[in-house]
C-alpha positions as CSV (number, residue, x, y, z in Angstrom):
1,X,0.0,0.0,0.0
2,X,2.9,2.0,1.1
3,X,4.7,2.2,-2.7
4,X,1.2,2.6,-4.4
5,X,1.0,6.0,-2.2
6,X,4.3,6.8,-3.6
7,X,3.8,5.7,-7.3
8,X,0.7,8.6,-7.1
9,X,2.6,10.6,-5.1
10,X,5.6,10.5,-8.1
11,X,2.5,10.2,-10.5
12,X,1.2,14.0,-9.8
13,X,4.5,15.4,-9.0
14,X,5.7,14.6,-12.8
15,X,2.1,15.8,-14.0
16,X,2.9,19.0,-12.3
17,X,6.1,19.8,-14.0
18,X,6.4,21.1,-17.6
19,X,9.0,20.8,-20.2
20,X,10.4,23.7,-22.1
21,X,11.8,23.6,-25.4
22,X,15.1,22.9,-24.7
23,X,14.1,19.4,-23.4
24,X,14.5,20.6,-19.3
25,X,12.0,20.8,-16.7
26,X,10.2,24.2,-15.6
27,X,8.0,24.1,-12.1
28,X,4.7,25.9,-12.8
29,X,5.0,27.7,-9.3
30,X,8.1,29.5,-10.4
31,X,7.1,30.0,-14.3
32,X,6.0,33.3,-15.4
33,X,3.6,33.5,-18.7
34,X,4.5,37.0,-20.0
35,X,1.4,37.9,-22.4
36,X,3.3,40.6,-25.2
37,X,1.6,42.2,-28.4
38,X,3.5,39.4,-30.5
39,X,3.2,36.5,-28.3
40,X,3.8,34.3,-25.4
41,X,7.0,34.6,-23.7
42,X,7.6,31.9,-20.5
43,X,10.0,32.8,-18.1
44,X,11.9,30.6,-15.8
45,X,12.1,32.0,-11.7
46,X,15.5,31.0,-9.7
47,X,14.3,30.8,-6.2
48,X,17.9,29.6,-5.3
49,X,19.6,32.5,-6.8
50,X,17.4,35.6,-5.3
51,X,14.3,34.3,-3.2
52,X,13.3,37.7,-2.0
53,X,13.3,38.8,-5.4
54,X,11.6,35.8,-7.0
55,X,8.9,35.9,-4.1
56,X,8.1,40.2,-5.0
57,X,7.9,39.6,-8.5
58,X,5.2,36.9,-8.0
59,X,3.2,38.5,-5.4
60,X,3.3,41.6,-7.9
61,X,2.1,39.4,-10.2
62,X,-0.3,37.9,-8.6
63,X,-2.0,41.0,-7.6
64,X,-2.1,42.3,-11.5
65,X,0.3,44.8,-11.1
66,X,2.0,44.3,-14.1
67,X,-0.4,43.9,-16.3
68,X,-0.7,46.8,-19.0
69,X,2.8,48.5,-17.4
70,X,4.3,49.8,-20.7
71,X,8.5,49.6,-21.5
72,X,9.3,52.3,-20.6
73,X,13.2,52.1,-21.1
74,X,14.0,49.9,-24.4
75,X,17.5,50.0,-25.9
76,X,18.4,47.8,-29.0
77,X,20.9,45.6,-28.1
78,X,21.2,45.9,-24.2
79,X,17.4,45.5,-22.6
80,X,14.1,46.5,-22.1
81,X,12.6,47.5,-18.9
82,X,9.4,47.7,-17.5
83,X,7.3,47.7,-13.9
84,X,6.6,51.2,-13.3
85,X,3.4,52.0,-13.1
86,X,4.1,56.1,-13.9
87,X,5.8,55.0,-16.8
88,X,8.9,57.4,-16.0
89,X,11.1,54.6,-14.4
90,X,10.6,56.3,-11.1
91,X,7.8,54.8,-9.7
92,X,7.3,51.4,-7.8
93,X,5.1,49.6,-6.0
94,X,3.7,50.8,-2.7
95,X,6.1,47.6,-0.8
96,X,9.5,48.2,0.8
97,X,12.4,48.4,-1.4
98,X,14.4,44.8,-1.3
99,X,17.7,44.0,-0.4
100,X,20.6,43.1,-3.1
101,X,21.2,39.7,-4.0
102,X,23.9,39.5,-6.0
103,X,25.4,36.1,-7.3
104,X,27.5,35.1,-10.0
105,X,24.8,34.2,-12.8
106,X,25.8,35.8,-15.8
107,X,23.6,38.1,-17.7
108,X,23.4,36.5,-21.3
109,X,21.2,36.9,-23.5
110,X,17.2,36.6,-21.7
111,X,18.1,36.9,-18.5
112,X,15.7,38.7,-15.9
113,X,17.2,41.6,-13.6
114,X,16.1,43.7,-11.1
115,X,16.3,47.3,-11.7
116,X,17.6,49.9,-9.2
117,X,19.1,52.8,-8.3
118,X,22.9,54.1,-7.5
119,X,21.5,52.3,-3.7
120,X,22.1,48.3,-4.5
121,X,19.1,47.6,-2.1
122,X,16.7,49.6,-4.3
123,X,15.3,47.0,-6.4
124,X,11.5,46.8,-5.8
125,X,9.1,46.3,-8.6
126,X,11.0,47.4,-12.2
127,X,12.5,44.6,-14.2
128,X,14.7,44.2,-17.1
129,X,15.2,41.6,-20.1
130,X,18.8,41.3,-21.3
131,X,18.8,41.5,-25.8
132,X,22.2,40.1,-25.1
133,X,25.1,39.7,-23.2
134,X,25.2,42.2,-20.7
135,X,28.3,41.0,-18.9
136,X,29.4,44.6,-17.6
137,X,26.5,44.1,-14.7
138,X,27.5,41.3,-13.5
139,X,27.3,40.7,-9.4
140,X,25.9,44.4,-9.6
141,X,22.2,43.5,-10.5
142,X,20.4,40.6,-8.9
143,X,19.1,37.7,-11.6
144,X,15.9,36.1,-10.6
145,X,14.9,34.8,-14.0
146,X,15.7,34.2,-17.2
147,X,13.4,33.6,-20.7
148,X,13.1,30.2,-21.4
149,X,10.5,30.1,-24.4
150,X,9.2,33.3,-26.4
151,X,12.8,35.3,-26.9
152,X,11.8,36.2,-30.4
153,X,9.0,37.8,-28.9
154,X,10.9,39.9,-26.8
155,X,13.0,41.2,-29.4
156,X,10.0,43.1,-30.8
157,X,9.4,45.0,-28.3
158,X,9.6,48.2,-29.4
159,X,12.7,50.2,-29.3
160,X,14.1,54.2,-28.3
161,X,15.1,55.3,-31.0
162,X,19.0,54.6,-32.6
163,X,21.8,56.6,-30.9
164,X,19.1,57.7,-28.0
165,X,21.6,56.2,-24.6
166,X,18.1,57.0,-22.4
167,X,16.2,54.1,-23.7
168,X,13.2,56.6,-23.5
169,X,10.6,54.8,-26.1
170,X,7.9,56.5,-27.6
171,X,4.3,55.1,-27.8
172,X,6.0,52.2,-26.1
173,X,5.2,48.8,-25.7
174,X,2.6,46.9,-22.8
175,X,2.9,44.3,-21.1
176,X,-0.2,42.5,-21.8
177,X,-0.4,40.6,-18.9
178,X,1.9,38.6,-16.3
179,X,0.5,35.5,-14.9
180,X,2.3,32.9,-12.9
181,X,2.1,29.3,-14.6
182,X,1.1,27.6,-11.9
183,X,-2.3,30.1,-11.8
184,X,-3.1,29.9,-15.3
185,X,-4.0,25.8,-15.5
């Protein structure tokens, strides 16, 4: 009776994981489904890496703060940030700025950070998507992500325009919605 319990037990643990398209596992509860004008992007949480982060960003989510935040700072080739609701990458949410955690995850190409101030404990609702390599930040932003299905999409978001170093986009992009995986089945 014992190892039938466990053969369900195993049974809805594997029927709770999904697979991306790289062939690995993704756990629903730390899975973002980022809804953009061009598609479906799915985003990959690390708990392990930055759980204060990783735990914000869901709450946020959970309370549909994201949804309909536009990108406010979007420069071709480095990122796009978004998660101000004043659209003027000053504002954040009404909860207490977070302390840094910093590791030594690399920012390639679709990897989540936390956006902040010249104060490393700053971080509280604004988030950025690497285009590529971003190297240069480095143990000076905190990862809690990274984009594990949908980077095409992400690469349409619209851009400032060439040459403008502020990122400031006009008419900019929305985030369409931001649901966590494990909330959306």
């Amino acid at each position: 009776m014992k190892s039938l319990f466990s053969l369900i037990a195993i049974g809805l643990l594997a029927m709770s994981i999904q697979t991306n398209e790289a062939g690995a596992q993704s756990d629903p509860e730390n899975t973002l489904v980022l809804e953009l004008k061009d598609g479906s992007v799915r985003i990959e949480m690390l708990p392990d890496l930055a759980p204060a982060h990783v735990e914000r960003i869901k709450t946020l989510t959970r309370q549909g703060f994201y949804d309909g935040i536009v990108f406010h700072r979007v420069i071709d080739g480095f990122m796009a940030q978004t998660g101000d609701p004043t659209g003027t990458g000053r504002g954040g949410s009404d909860l207490p700025d977070l302390p840094a955690e910093f590791s030594a995850e690399p920012f390639e190409r679709g990897v989540m950070g936390m956006a902040r101030s010249q104060n490393p404990n700053s971080a509280n609702s604004q988030f950025f998507i690497t285009f590529a390599s971003a190297r240069f930040l480095d143990r000076q932003y905190t990862v809690w992500g990274r984009v594990i299905e949908g980077m095409e999409y992400v690469d349409m978001i619209k851009k400032a325009p060439p040459g403008d170093q502020s990122g400031t986009v006009r008419g900019p992009d929305k985030i369409i919605s931001l649901k966590v995986e494990a909330d959306v089945k």
